[in-house]
C-alpha positions in Angstrom: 23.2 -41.9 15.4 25.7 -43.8 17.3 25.6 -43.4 20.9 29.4 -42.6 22.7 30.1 -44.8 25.6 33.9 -43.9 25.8 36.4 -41.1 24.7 39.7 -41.2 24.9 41.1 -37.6 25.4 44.2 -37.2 23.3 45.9 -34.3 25.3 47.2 -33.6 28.4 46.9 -30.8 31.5 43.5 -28.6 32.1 41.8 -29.3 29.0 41.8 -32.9 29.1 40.3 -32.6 32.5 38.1 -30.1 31.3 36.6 -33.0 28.4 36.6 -35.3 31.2 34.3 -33.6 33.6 31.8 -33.2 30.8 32.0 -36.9 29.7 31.6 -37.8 33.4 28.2 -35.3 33.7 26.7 -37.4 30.3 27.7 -40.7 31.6 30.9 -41.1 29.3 33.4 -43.3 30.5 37.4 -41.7 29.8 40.9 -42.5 28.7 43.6 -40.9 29.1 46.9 -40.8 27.9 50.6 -39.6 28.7 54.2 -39.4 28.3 56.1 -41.0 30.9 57.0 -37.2 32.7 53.6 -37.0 33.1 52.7 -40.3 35.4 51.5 -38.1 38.3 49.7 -35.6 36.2 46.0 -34.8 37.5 44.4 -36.2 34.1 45.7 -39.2 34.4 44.0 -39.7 37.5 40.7 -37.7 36.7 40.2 -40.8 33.6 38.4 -44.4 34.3 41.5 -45.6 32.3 45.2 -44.5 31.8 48.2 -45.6 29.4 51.4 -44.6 28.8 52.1 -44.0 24.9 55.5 -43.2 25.1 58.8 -40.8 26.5 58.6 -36.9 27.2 59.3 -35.7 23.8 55.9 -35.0 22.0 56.8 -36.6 18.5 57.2 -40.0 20.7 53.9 -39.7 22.6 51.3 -37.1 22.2 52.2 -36.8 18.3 52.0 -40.4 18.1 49.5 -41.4 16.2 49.6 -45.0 15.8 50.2 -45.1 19.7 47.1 -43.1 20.4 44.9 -45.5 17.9 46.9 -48.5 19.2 45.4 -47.1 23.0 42.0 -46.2 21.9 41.6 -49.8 20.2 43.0 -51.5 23.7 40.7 -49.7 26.0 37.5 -50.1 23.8 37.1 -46.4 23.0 34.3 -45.6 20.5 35.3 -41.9 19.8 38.3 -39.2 20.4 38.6 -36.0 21.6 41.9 -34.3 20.2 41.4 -30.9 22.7 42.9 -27.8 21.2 46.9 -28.0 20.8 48.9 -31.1 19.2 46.4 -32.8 17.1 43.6 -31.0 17.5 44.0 -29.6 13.8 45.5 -32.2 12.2 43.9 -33.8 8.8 45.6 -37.0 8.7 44.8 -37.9 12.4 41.1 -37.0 11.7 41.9 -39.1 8.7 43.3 -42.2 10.9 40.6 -41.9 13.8 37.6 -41.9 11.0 39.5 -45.1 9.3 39.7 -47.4 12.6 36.8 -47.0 13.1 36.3 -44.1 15.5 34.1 -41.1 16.2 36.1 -38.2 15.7 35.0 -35.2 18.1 35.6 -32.2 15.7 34.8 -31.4 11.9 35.7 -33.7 9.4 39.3 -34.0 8.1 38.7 -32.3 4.3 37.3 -29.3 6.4 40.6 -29.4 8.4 43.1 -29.7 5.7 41.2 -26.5 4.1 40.9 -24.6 6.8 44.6 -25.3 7.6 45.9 -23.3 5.2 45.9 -20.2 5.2 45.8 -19.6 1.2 43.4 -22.3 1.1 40.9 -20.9 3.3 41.6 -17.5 1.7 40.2 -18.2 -1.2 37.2 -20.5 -0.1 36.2 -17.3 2.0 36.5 -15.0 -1.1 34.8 -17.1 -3.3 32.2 -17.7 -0.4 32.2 -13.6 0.1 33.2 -13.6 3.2 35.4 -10.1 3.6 39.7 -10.9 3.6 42.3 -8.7 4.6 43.3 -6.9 1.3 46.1 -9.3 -0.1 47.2 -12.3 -2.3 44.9 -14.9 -3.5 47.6 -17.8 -3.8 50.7 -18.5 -2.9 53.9 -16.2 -3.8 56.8 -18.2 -4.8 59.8 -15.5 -4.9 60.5 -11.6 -4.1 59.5 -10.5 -6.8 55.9 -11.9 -6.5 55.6 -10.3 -3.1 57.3 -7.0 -4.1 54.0 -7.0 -7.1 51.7 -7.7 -4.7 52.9 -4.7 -2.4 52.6 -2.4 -5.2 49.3 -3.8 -6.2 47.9 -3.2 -2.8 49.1 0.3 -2.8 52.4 0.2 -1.0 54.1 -0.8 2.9 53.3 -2.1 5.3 52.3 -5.2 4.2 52.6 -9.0 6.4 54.2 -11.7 4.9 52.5 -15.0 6.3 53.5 -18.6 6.3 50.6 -20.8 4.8 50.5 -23.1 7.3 50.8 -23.2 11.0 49.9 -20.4 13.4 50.7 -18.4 16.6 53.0 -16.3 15.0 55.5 -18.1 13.5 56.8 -17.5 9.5 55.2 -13.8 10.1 57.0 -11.0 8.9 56.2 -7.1 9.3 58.1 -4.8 6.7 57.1 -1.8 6.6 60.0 -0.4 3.8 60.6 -1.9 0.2 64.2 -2.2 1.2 63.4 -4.8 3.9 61.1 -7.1 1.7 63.6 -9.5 0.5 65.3 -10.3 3.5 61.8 -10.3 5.5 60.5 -12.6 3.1 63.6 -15.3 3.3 63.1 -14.5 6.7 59.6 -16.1 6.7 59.8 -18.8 4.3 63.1 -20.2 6.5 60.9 -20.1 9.9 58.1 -21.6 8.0 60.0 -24.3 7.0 61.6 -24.9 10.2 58.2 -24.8 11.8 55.6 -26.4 9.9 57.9 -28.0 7.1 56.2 -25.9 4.4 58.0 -22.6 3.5 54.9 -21.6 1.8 54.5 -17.8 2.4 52.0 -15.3 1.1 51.5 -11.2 1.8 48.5 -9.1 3.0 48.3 -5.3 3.6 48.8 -5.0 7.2 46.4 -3.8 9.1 47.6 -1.3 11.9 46.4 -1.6 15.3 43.7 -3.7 14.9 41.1 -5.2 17.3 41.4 -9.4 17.6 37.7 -10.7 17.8 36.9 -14.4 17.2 33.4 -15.9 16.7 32.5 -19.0 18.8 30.5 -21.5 16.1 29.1 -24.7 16.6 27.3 -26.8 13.7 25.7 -30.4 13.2 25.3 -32.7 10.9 21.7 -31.4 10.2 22.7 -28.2 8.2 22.5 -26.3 11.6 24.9 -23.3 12.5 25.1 -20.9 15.0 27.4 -18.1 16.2 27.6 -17.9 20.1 29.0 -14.1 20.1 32.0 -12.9 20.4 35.6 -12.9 22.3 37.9 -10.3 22.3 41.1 -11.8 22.2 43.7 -8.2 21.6 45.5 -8.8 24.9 48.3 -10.6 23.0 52.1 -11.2 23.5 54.1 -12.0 20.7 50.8 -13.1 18.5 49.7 -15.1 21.8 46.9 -14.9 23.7 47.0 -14.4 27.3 43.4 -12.3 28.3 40.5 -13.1 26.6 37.1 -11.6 27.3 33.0 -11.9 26.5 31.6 -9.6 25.1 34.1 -7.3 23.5 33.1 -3.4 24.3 33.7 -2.1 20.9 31.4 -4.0 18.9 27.5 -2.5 18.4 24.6 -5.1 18.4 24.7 -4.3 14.7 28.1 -4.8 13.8 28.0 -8.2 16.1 24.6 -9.7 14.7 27.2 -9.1 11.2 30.0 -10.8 11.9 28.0 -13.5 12.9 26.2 -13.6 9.5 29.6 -13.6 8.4 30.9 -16.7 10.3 28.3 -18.8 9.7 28.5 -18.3 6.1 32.4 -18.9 6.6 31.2 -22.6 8.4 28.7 -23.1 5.9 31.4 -22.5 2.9 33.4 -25.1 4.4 30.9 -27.6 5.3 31.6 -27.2 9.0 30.2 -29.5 11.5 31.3 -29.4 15.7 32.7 -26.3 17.4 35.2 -24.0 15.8 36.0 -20.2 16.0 36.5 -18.1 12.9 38.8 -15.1 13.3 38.5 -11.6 12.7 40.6 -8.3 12.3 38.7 -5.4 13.6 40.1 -1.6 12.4 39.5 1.3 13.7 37.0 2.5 11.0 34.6 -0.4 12.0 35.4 -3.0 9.6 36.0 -6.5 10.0 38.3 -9.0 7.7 38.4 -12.9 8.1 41.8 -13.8 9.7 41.7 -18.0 10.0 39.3 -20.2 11.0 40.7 -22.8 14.5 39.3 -25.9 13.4 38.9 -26.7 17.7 37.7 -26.2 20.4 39.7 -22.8 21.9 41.8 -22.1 24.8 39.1 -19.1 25.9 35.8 -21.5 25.3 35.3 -20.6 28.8 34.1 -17.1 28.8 31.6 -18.3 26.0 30.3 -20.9 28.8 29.5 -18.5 31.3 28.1 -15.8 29.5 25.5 -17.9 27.3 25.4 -20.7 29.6 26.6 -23.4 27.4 28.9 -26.9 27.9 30.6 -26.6 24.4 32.2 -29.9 24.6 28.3 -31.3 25.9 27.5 -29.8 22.4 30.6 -31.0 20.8 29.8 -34.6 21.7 26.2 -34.3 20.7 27.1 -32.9 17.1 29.3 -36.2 16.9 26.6 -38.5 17.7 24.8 -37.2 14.8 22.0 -35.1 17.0 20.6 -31.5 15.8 22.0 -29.1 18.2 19.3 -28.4 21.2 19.1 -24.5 20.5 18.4 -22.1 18.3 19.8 -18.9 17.4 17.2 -16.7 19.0 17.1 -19.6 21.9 20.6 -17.6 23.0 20.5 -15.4 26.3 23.5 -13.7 26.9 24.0 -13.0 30.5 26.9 -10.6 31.9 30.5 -10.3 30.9 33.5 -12.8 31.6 37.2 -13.0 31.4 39.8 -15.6 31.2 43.4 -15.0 32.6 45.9 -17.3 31.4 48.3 -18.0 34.2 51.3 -19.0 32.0 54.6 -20.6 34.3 56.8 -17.5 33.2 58.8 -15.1 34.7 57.3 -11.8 33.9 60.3 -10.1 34.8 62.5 -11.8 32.7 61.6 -11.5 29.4 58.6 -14.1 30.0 61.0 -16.8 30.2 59.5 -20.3 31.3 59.5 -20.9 34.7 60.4 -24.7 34.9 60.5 -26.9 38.2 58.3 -28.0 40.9 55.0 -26.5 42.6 55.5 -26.4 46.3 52.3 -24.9 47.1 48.6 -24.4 45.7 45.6 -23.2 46.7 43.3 -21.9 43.4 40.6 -19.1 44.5 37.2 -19.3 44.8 33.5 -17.5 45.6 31.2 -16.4 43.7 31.9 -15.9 39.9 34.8 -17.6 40.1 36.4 -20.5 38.0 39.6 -22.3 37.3 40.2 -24.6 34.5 43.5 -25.9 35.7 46.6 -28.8 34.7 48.4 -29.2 38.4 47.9 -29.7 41.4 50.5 -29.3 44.8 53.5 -30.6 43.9 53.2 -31.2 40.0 56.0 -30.8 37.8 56.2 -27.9 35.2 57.8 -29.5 32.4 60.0 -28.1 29.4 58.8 -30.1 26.8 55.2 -28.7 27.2 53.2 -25.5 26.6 54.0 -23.2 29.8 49.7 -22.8 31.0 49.3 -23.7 34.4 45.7 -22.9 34.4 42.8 -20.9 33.4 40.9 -18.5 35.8 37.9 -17.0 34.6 35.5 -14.7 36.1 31.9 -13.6 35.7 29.6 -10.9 37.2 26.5 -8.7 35.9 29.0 -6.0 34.5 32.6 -5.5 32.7 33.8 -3.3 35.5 32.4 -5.9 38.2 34.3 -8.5 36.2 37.8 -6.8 36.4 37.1 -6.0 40.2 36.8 -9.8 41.1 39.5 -11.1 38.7 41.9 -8.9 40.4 40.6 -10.6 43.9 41.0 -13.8 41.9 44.5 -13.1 41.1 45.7 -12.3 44.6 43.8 -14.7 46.1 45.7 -17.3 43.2 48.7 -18.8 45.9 51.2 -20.9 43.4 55.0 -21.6 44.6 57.8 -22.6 43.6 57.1 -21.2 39.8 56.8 -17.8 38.5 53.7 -17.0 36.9 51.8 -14.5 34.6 49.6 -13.1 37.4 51.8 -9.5 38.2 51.1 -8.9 34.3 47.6 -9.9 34.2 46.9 -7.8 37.2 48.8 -4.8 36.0 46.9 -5.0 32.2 43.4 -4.8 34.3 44.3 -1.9 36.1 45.5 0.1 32.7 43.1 2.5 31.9 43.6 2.0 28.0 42.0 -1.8 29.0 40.0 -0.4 31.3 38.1 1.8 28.5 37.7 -1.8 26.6 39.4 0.1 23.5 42.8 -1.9 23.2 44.1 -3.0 20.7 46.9 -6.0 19.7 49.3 -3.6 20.3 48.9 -3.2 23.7 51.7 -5.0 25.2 54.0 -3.7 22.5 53.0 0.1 23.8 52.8 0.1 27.1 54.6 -3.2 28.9 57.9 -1.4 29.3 56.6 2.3 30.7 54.0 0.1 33.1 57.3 -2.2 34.4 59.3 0.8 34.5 56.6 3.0 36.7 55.9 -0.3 39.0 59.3 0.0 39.9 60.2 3.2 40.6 58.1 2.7 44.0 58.2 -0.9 44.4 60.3 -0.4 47.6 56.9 1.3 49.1 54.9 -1.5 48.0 57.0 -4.2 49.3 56.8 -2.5 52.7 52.4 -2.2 52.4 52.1 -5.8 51.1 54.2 -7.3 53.6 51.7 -5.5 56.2 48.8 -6.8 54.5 50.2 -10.4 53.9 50.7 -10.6 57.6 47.3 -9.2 58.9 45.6 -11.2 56.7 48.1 -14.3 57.5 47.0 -13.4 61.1 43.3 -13.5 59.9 43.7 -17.3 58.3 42.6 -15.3 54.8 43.6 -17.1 52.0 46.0 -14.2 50.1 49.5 -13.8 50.8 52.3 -11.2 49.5 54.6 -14.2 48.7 52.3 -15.9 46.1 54.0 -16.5 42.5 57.5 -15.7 44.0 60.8 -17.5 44.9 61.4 -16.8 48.9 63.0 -12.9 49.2 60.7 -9.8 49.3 63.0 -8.5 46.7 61.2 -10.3 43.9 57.4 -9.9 45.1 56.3 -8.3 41.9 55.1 -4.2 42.4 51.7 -4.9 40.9 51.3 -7.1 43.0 52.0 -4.7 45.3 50.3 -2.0 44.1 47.5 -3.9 43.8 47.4 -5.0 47.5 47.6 -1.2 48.2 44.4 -0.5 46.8 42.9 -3.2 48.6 43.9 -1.7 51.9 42.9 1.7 50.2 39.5 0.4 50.1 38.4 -0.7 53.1 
């Protein structure tokens, strides 16, 4: 076992800081690293050690692989964390680290490469018989091959997937025969463009399915466990953006399963760290394998808090070669969590990013309450970066309980000068298709418009009520005000914002 004295984080925003903290707890000293934009950004401060590796653009510094080894050797680090996002899943930097030299905090890089693609890992998991989404074994090289494969599955709709890459790109729905061939040139050209690999395959699509990962961790003692579940269907454009723990649909049967079923997918693959396998959940009860995130996820969070766990504590301790410090039955689920991403977007404009500078910011807090978060007052919100400001999570002894304070959470949330995701969060938790837990990835695509639509009809109403509140409470020196997440002008405080405010006052 080799001991890690120093990590050098090679990411940027909340979850380098998040890595951080955990190193700091064990006694790890920290690197960081960042693009010149990102001088003043709160990781850089939160390491021991800091160096710039290059201009804005990602390919020049937080792609850079040679600069982040060059860094790492420098500043004496004995090991990397890659976080989730830029190389987190990427072979040939697992490659490079395990060459200089270097501990690399995640599986090993054949593991990676498999897992990467989506063919790949298709057949590893059918050959390992681990249930797939009805479809092609390998990939299909022209429309003709996909048109077979329709007709072998029994007709539309059917998905056409790029091979590589993820979060929604190279992804074609057709649902007619007609539409194939221009869906599938479609793909292959967004593949390309994306991933450079126009590799595409085709799977019977699933309608209306539930999106529920399993959390994994291994060592390098032939150990696995599954940590339960997330239920990840609140999704926009294939993206996540609420995440919960544990998902309402799923029976202590059907979830002791899929967790049989992930392990055997991390033991097929000779797994070893954290890592979340995917699953489709239908409406009849069964579950396929989707893809398996070679990383540590975005939502790890609402894993923490409901089993009690540091995952990246356990991710360093798998790569220093110890057996993990629990067993399966050693797990003791506690409660239900959430996570919120609050995304710089403006809801109310087609989610565009909301680029610029944060003028004001004050995160919430009591109990049950936590924020993983990338800025502070005053940061930057860049364009060259993922739009997540932060993470807020919340805990307490029931679903319900859990809604009630993310909602206080969210008004309580005060950030200026951006627009944020917070009016959409708060007007999914108040829809009572999420509140019966029974969503599925088609939420947004059903609802979004008739709940915008609704919100405004009365939004005049609202604006005069949460102007009312704002000041009492103003008056009161309470932390929540009407203004939060907006541009000055009561014309753009968002209506469920507003209407959530109302209830507030409702209640007391």
């Amino acid at each position: 076992m080799k001991k890690i004295r120093k990590v050098l984080v090679a990411n940027r925003g909340e979850i380098s800081i998040r890595i951080m903290r955990t190193c700091r707890e064990m006694g790890v000293k920290t690197v960081a690293v960042y693009s010149e934009v990102d001088r003043q950004s709160p990781h850089v401060a939160m390491a021991d050690e800091a160096y710039c590796i290059g201009p804005a653009v990602a390919a020049e510094s937080y792609l850079n692989i040679p600069k982040i080894l060059d860094v790492a050797k420098r500043a004496g680090a004995d090991a990397i964390h890659p976080g989730y996002g830029f190389l987190a899943e990427n072979a040939r930097f697992a490659r490079a680290v395990l060459d200089a030299g270097l501990i690399f905090i995640g599986p090993n890089p054949d593991t990676i490469s498999l897992m990467g693609s989506k063919t790949e890992s298709r057949k590893t998991m059918m050959d390992a018989g681990v249930p797939v989404v009805p479809g092609a074994r390998d990939a299909l090289e022209t429309v003709e091959d996909a048109r077979a494969m329709a007709d072998q599955m029994g007709g539309y709709p059917v998905l056409i997937k790029a091979a590589a890459g993820g979060g929604g790109k190279g992804m074609r729905t057709v649902r007619r025969p007609e539409d194939l061939a221009r869906a599938f040139d479609a793909a292959r050209g967004e593949a390309q463009k994306a991933f450079g690999d126009a590799t595409v395959y085709v799977e019977k699509f699933i309608e209306a399915p539930k999106h529920i990962e399993i959390q994994i961790i291994a060592d390098q003692h032939d150990n696995v466990l599954y940590l339960w579940e997330r239920d990840c269907s609140i999704q926009r454009r294939h993206q996540k953006v609420i995440e919960e723990c544990p998902s309402m649909v799923l029976t202590p049967e059907q979830r002791e399963a899929m967790g049989a079923v992930a392990v055997q997918a991390a033991r097929a693959c000779g797994y070893v760290n954290a890592g979340t396998v995917e699953f489709l959940f239908d409406s009849e009860g069964h579950f396929y394998f989707l893809e398996m995130n070679t990383r540590l996820q975005v939502e790890h969070p609402v894993t923490e808090v409901v089993l009690g766990l540091d995952l990246v504590k356990l991710q360093l301790l798998a790569a220093e070669g110890h057996p993990l410090p629990l067993r399966q039955e050693d797990l003791s689920p506690r409660g239900h969590a959430l996570e919120c991403r609050i995304n710089a977007e403006d809801v109310y404009n087609n989610f565009v990013p909301s680029t610029g500078q944060v003028t004001h910011l004050k995160h919430p807090e009591g109990p049950g309450v936590r924020v993983d978060s990338g800025i502070t007052a005053f940061s930057e919100i860049s364009r060259f970066y993922d739009p997540m400001a932060a993470k807020l999570i919340t805990w307490a002894e029931t679903r319900d309980e859990a809604i009630e304070r993310m909602k206080r959470a969210l008004l309580e949330f005060q950030i200026e000068g951006i627009k944020t995701t917070i009016p959409f969060c708060l007007a999914v938790l108040d829809h009572p298709e999420f509140r019966s837990g029974k969503f599925t990835t088609k939420f947004v695509e059903q609802y979004w418009d008739s709940l915008k639509a609704a919100g405004s009809a009365d939004a005049d109403l609202l604006e005069v009520i949460a102007a009312a509140v704002a000041y009492h409470q103003d008056q009161a020196g309470a932390a929540t005000r009407a203004e939060v997440n907006h541009a000055p002008g009561r014309a753009e405080i968002s209506p469920w914002k507003m209407r959530a405010l109302q209830d507030m006052r409702r209640s007391k």
